[in-house]
Backbone as JSON Lines, residues from 0, in Angstrom:
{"i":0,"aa":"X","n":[22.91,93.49,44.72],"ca":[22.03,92.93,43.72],"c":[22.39,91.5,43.39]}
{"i":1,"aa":"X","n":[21.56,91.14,42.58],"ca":[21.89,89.22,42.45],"c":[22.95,89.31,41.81]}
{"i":2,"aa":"X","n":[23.19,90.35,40.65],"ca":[24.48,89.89,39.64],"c":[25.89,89.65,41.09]}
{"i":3,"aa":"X","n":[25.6,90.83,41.77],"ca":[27.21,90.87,42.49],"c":[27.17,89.87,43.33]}
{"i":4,"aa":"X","n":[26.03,89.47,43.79],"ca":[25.93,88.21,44.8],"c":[26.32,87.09,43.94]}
{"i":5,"aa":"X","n":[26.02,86.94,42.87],"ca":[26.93,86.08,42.13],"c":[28.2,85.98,41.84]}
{"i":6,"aa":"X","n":[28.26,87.38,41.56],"ca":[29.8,87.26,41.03],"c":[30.61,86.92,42.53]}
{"i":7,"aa":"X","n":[30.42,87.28,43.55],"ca":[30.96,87.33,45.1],"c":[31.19,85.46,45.25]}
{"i":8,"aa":"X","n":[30.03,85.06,45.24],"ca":[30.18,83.27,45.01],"c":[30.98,82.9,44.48]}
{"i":9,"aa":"X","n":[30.7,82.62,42.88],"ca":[31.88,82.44,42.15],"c":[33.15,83.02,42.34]}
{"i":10,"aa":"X","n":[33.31,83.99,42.73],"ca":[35.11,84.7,43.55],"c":[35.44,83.58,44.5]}
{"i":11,"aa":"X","n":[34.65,83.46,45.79],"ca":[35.01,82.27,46.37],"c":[35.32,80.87,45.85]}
{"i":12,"aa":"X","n":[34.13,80.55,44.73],"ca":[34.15,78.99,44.58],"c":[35.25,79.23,43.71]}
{"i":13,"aa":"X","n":[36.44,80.08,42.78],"ca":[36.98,80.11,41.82],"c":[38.42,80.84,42.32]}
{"i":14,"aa":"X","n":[38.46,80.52,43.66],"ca":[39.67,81.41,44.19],"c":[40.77,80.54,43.6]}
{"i":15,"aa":"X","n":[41.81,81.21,42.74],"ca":[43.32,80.74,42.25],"c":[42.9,80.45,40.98]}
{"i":16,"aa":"X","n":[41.76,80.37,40.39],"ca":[41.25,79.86,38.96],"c":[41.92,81.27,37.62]}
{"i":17,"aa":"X","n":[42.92,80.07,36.89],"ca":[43.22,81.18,36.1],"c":[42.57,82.32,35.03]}
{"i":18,"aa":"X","n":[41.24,82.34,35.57],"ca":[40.43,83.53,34.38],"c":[39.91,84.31,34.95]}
{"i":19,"aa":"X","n":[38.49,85.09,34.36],"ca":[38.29,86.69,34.59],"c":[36.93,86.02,34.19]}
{"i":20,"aa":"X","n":[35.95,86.9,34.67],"ca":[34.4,86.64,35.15],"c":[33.64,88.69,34.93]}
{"i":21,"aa":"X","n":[32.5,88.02,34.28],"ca":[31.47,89.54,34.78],"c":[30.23,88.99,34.65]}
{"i":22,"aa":"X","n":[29.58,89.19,35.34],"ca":[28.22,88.93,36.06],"c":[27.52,90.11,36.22]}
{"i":23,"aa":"X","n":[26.21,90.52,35.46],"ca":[26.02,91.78,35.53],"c":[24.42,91.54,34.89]}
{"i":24,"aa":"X","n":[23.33,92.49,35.17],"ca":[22.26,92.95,34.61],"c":[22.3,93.62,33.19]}
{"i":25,"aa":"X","n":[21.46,93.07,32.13],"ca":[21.49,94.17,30.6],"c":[20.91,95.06,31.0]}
{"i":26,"aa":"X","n":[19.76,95.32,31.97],"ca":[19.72,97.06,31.83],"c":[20.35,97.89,32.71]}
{"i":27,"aa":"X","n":[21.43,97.57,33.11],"ca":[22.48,98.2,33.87],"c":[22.12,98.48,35.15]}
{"i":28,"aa":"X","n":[21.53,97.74,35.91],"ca":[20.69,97.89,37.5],"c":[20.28,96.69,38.04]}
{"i":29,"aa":"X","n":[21.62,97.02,39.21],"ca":[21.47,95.7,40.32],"c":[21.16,95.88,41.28]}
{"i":30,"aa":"X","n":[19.61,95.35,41.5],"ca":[18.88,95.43,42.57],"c":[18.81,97.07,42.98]}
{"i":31,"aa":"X","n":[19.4,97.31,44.46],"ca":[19.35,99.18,44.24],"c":[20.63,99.74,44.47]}
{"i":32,"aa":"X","n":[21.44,99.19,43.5],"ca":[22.82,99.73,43.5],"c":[22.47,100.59,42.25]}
{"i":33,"aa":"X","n":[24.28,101.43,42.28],"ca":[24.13,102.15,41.04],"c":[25.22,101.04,39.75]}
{"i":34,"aa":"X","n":[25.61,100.05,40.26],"ca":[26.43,99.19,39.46],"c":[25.33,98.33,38.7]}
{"i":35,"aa":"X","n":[25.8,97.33,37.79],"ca":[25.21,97.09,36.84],"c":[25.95,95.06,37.35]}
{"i":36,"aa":"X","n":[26.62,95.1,37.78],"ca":[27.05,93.98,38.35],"c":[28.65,94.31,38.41]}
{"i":37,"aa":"X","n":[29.65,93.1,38.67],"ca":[30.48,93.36,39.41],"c":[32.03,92.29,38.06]}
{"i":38,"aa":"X","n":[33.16,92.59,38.01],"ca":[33.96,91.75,37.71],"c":[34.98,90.85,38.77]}
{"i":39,"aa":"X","n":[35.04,89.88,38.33],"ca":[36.35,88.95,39.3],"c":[36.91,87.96,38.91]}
{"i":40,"aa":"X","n":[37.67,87.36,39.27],"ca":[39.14,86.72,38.52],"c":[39.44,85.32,40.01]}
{"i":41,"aa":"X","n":[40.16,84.92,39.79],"ca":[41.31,84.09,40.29],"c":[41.72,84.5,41.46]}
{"i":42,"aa":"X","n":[42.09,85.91,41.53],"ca":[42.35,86.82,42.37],"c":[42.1,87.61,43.53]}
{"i":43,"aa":"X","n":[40.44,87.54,43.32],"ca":[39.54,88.59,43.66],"c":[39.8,88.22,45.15]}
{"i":44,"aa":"X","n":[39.34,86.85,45.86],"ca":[39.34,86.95,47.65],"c":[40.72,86.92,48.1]}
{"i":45,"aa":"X","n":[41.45,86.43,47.03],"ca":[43.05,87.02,47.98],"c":[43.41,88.93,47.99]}
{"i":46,"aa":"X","n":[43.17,89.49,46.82],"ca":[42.69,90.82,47.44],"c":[42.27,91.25,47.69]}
{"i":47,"aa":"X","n":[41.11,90.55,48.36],"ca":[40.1,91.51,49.37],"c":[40.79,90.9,50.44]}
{"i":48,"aa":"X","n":[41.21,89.67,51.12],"ca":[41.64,89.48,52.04],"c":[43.23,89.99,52.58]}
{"i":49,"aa":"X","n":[43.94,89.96,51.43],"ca":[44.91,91.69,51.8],"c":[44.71,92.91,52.04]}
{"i":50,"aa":"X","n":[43.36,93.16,52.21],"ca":[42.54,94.63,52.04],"c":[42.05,94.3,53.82]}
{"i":51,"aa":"X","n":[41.75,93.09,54.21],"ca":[41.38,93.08,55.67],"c":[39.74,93.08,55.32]}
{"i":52,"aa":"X","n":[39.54,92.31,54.14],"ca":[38.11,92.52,53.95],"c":[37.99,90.76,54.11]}
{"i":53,"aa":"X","n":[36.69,90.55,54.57],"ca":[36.26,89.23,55.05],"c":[35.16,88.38,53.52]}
{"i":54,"aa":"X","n":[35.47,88.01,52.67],"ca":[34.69,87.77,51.48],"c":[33.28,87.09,51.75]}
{"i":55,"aa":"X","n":[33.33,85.65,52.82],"ca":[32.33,85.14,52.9],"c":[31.4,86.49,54.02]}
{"i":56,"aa":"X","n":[32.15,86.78,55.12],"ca":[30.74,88.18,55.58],"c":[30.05,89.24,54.87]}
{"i":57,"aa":"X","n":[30.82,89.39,53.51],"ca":[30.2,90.2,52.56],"c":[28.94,89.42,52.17]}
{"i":58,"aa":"X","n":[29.13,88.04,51.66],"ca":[28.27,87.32,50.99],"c":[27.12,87.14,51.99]}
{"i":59,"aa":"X","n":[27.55,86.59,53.28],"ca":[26.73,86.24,53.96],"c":[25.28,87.44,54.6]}
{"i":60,"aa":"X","n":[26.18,88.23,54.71],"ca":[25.27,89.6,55.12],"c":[25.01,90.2,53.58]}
{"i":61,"aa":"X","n":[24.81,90.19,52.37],"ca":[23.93,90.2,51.38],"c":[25.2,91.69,51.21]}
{"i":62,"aa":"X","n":[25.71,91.93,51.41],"ca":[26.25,93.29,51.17],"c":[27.6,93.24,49.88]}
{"i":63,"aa":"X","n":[27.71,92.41,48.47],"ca":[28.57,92.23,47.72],"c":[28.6,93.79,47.17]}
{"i":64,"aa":"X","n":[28.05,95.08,47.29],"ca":[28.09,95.85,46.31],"c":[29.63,96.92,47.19]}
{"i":65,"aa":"X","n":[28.88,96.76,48.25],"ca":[29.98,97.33,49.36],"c":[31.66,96.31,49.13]}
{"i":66,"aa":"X","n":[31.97,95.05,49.03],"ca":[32.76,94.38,48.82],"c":[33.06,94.4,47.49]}
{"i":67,"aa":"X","n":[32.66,94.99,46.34],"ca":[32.77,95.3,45.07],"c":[33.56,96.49,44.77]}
{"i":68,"aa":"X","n":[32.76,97.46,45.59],"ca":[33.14,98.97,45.63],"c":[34.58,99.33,46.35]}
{"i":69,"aa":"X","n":[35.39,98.25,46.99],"ca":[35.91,98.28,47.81],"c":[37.24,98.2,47.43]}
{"i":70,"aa":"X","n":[37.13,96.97,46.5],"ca":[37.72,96.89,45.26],"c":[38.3,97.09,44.4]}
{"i":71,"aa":"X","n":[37.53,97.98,43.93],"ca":[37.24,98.78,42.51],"c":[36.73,98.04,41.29]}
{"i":72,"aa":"X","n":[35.93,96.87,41.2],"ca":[35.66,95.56,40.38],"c":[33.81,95.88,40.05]}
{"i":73,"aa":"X","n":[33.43,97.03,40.12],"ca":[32.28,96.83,39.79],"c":[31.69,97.38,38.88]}
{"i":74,"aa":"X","n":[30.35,96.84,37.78],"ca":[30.57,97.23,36.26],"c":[29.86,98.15,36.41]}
{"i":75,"aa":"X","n":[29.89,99.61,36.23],"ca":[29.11,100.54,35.98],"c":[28.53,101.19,34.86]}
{"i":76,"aa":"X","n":[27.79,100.91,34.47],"ca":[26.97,101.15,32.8],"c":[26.1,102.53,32.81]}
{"i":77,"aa":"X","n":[25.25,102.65,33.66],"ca":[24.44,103.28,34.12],"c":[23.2,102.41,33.1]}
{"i":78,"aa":"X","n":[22.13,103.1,33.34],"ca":[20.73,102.5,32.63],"c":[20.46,102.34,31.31]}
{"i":79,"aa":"X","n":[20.4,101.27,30.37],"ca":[20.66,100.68,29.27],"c":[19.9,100.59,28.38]}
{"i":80,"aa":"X","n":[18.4,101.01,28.92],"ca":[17.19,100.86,28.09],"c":[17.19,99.84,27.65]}
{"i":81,"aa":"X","n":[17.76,98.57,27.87],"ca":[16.89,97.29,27.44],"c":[17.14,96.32,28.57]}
{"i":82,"aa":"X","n":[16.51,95.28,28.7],"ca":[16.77,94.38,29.24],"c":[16.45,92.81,28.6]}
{"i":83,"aa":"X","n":[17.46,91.99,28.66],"ca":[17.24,91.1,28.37],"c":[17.71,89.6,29.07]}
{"i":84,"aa":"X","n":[17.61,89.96,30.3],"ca":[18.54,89.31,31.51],"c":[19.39,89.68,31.94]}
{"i":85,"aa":"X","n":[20.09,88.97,32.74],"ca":[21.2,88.51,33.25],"c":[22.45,88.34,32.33]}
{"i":86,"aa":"X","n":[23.21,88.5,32.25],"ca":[24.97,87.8,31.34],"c":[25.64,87.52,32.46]}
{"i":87,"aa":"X","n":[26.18,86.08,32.31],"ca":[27.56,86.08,33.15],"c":[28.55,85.38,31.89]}
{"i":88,"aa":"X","n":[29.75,86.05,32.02],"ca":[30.83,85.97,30.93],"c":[31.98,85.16,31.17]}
{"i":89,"aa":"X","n":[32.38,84.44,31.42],"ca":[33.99,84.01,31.0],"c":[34.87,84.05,30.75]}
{"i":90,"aa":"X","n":[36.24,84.2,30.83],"ca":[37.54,84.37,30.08],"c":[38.02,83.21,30.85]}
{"i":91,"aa":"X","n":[38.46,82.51,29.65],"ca":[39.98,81.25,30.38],"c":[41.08,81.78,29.37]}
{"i":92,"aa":"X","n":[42.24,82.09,29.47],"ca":[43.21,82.05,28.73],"c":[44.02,80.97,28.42]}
């Protein structure tokens, strides 16, 4: 879904960045996943790339929910009854 395709970007463009990120749908449904969007950090492509996972082929082949799930980084809400966009969140410490 777009949220995790976002959040997957920003993992790349933010690799070593000291904060924490969530990127996610308000009515808890991304695209036709069962996640609601995805969390990531500073961290995120150096452990997927200790995992033997490839970050930009996730992105590139549209498949972030599979590279989410893989993880364990993805927000699961289930269906929220409202919608009011998109949120993407922030933390800098």
């Amino acid at each position: 879904g777009r949220a995790q395709e976002m959040a997957l970007a920003l993992a790349l463009e933010l690799e070593g960045w000291p904060g924490s990120f969530l990127v996610a749908g308000t009515d808890g449904i991304d695209g036709m996943t069962p996640a609601a969007g995805a969390f990531g950090d500073g961290t995120t492509v150096d452990r997927a790339r200790r995992r033997g996972l490839v970050p930009l082929g996730y992105l590139d082949n549209n498949d972030s929910y599979a590279f989410f799930k893989a993880l364990g980084d993805l927000f699961i809400t289930g269906p929220t009854g409202t919608n009011v966009m998109d949120v993407a969140l922030f933390y800098l410490p």
